[in-house]
Every structure is written in C-alpha cells, then in structure tokens.
N, C-alpha and C positions, 0 to 999 in steps of 0.2 A: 716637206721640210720638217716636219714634226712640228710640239708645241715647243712654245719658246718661253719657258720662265724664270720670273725677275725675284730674288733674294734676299734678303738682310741680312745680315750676319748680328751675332748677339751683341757682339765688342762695336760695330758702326752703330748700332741703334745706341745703346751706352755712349759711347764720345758725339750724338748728333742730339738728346737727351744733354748733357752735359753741357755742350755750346751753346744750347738753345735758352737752357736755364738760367745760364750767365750773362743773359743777354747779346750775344753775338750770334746772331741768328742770321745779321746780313754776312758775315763770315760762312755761315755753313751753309747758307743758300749757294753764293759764290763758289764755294771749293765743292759741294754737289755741281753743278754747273759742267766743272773744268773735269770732273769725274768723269762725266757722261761721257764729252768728249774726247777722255781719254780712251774710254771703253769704245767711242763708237768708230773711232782710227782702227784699233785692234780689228774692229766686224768688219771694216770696209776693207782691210786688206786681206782678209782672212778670204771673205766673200771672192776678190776677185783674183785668189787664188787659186778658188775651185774648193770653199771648204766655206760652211756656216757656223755661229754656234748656236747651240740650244741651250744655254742655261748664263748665269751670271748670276754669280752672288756680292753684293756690291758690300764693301771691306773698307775700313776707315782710310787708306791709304791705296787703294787699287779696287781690281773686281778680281774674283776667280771665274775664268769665262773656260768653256767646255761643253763634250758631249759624252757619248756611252763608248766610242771607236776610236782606237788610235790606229787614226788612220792619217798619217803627216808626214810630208817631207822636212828633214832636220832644215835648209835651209827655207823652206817655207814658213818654219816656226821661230827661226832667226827674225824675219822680214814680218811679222804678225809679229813678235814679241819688241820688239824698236818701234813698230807704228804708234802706238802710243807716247811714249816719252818723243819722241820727234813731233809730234803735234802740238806737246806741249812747249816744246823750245819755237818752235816756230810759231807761234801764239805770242812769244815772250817778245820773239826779234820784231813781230809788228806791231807789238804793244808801244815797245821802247821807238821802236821808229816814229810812231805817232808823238811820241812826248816830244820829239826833235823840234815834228813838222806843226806839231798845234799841244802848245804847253797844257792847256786846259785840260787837256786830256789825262792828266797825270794822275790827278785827284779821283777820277773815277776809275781808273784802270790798274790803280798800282797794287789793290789785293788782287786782283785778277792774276799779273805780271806774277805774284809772290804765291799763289797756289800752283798756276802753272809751273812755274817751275822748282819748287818743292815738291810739288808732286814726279815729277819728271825724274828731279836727281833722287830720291827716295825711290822708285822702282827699279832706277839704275845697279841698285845694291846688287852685288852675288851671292843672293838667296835667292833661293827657289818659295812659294812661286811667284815671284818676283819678274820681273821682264829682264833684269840683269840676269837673275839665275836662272829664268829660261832659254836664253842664247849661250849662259857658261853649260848650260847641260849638254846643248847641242854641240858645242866645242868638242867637250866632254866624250859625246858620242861614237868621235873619230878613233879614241883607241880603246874604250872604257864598253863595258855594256848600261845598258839603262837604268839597272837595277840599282849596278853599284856608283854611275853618277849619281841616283835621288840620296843614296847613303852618303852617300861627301856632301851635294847640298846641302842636308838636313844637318849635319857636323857643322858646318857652315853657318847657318842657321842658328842653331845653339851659340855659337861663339860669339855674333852679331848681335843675338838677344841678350848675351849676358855684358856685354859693352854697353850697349843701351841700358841696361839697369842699373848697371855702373853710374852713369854721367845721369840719370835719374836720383841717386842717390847724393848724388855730387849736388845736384843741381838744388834740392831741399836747403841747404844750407848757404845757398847765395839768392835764394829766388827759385820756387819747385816750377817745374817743367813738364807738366802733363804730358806735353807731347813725345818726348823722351818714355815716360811710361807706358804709352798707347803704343809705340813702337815697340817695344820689351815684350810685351805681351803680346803683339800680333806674331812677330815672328817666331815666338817660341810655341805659338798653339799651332802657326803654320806647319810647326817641325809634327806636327804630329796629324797632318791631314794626309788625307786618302789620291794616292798618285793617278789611283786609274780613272778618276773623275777630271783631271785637269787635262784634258784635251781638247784639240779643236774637232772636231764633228763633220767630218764628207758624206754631201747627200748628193752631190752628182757629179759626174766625170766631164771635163769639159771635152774632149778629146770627144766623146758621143752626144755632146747637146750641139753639136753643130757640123756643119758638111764638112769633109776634108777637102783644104783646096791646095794643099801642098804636101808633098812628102813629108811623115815624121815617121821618128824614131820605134821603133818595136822592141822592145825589150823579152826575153824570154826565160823563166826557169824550168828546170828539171827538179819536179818534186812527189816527195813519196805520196801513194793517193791516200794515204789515212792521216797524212797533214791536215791539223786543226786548221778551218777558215783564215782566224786571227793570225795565224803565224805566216799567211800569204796576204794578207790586207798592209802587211806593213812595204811589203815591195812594192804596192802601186804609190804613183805620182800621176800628174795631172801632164808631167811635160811629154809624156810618151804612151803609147801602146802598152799592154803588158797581156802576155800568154802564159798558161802555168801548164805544162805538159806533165801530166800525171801516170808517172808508170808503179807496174806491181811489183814484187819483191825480184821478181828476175830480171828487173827493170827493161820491161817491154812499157809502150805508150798506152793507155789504157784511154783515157782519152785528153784534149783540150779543152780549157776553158780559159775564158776571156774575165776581165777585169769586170767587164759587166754586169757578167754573169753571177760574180760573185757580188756584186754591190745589191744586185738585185736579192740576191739570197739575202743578203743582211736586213734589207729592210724587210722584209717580209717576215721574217723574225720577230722583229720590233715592232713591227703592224698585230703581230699575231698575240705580243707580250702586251 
C-alpha cells in the first residue's frame, strides 16, 4: 500500500495557532474532531472502491487527500467526493435527533452540530478542490476534457475568493469576520495548486484480489503499442475486466496485456523510485 503521510498545510497551522491563542481551543479541538471524520468517510469509501490514499494534507476547511496515479472512475470520484459532507449531515440529523429525545444533550453537542455542518456546506461550494468542485469536474467530464475542466474550476475558484474578500471587507465594518478571510485565502492559493497530486491512489484490483464466482463484464481496447502506460491506466475500473491489445503500425496484434499486468508495472516503478 505504500507510506501513508499526514500534512499541515501553512494557512491550518496559522488559523489552529490563532484559535488556540484566543482561547477557543475547545472549538478547534472539536472542528479538528469533525475533520477527521470528514476525511475518514472519503478513505472508507474510497477503500471500498478498490482505491487507497497515500497522502492527506489537512486544510482549515477540508483535507487534500491523494496519490501519484490517476487512476479513477469519474463516478467513483463522484461517490468518494459526497462521502464526506454526507457524514457530516448525518452527524447533524442524530445530533438534532437527540436534542428531541434527551434535551440535555444540546449543550454538549451544539458546536459539534455547528462544525459539522459548516463544514459540510463549505466543501459543498463548486470549487475545486473542493468535494463540490470535485463532482462538478466529473459532470464536467461528460463533454469537456480534464484539463480544460481544472481551467473553469480555478476561474471559479477566483470568482468565490474574490466574494469572500468582498464580505470580509464588508464584514470590518459591522464586526471583522476572520472566517470570511480564511476562506479568501484558501481558495485563491487553492487556485494555484498542483492538479496531478490531487487523486485517489489504486493499489489493487478488486476484480483479482478475489475468485470469480460469477460472470463479469471484459472490456477491451485496441491500442497503439507505443502508448504511454498513463494514458491506458485511465481506462481501467474495478467494475470489470480490462484487455489492451496492442498492435504495430499496420495494426497487426503484437501482443495482450491484462489490467494487472500493467498495475504490477506501476508499482514496481514506484518500489524502484
């Protein structure tokens, strides 16, 4: 599975530095807390997708979680990118449920209730990377290439940061709003981070970590055999088979290989770097 390492970003350690200073220290224990399990919905669904991650850099308002391969299904990424903010609403609905069923309960859970779900609707935004702007990219996907979705996100991106410094600005003048600020700022440094790091990470096929016991699906391309690895890793999926028949330029079969084949190459790569 490779190493798995944990991050700070500069701006979290500044606003967790700043909360702690000001004395609300049980606040940023708490919304650290609701973080985690924001992040650890993402890994658990991620995981039983058929994909890990290896890295997490933990961000005043989210994590950037990833590996070195894009290697993902657009609806896979859909379904890893909602797990989070879903866990947080559903934290919310049995928070509140409790306050129904045992009032006392209110007083200990209502910053819980109030990180959860700030956190939740705040990753919902359509910015990348964002869990909103992770599933508008995959929308995106259907008629767009990838490149030129990250270009609209990050346009996006700009637009949202410079709102937020807006009502930052605004906000000086009835009562300052740091949190408005901390927003401004994340998402305009966002606008300028590195796309190839922000994936989820496939370290194994499920389709060969276990016996077949039913008919699936084989999927097959016809491709040139001086095709880069990367540009055949984005056709596998976990829901099927995958064959890449390789022919030469007078396109005869030169040979086959298997989805495994090539995953095995990649790691060994990586084992070797």
């Amino acid at each position: 599975m490779g190493k798995f390492t944990i991050k700070l970003s500069p701006l979290f350690i500044i606003v967790a530095f700043v909360l702690i200073y000001f004395g609300w220290l049980e606040q940023f224990v708490i919304y650290f807390v609701v973080l985690v399990l924001h992040e650890y919905a993402h890994y658990f669904v991620a995981k039983k997708l058929g994909y890990v991650l290896n890295k997490v850099v933990f961000m005043p308002y989210g994590a950037g979680l990833g590996g070195n391969n894009q290697i993902i299904n657009p609806k896979h990424e859909i379904l890893i990118a909602l797990a989070g903010p879903l866990l947080n609403l559903i934290l919310c609905v049995v928070c509140v449920s409790l306050w129904w069923l045992f009032p006392l309960t209110y007083s200990y859970t209502e910053l819980f209730v109030f990180s959860n779900l700030a956190l939740a609707i705040f990753n919902l935004i359509p910015v990348f990377p964002l869990d909103g702007g992770r599933v508008l990219v995959c929308v995106f996907l259907n008629k767009l290439k990838r490149v030129l979705a990250y270009k609209i996100m990050k346009i996006t991106g700009f637009i949202f940061s410079f709102i937020f410094g807006v009502l930052f600005v605004i906000s000086v003048f009835y009562g300052i709003n740091l949190t408005f600020f901390f927003i401004c700022v994340f998402l305009f440094t966002s606008c300028f981070g590195n796309d190839a790091n922000i994936y989820y990470e496939r370290t194994y096929v499920e389709n060969f970590s276990k016996k077949v016991s039913k008919p699936m699906l084989v999927k097959s391309y016809v491709i040139n055999k001086n095709t880069p690895i990367y540009k055949m890793i984005k056709h596998i999926n976990s829901s099927n088979f995958t064959l890449f028949y390789l022919i030469d330029d007078n396109n005869k079969i030169v040979k086959v290989v298997t989805e495994s084949e090539i995953l095995n190459k990649i790691n060994g790569i990586k084992k070797q770097n």
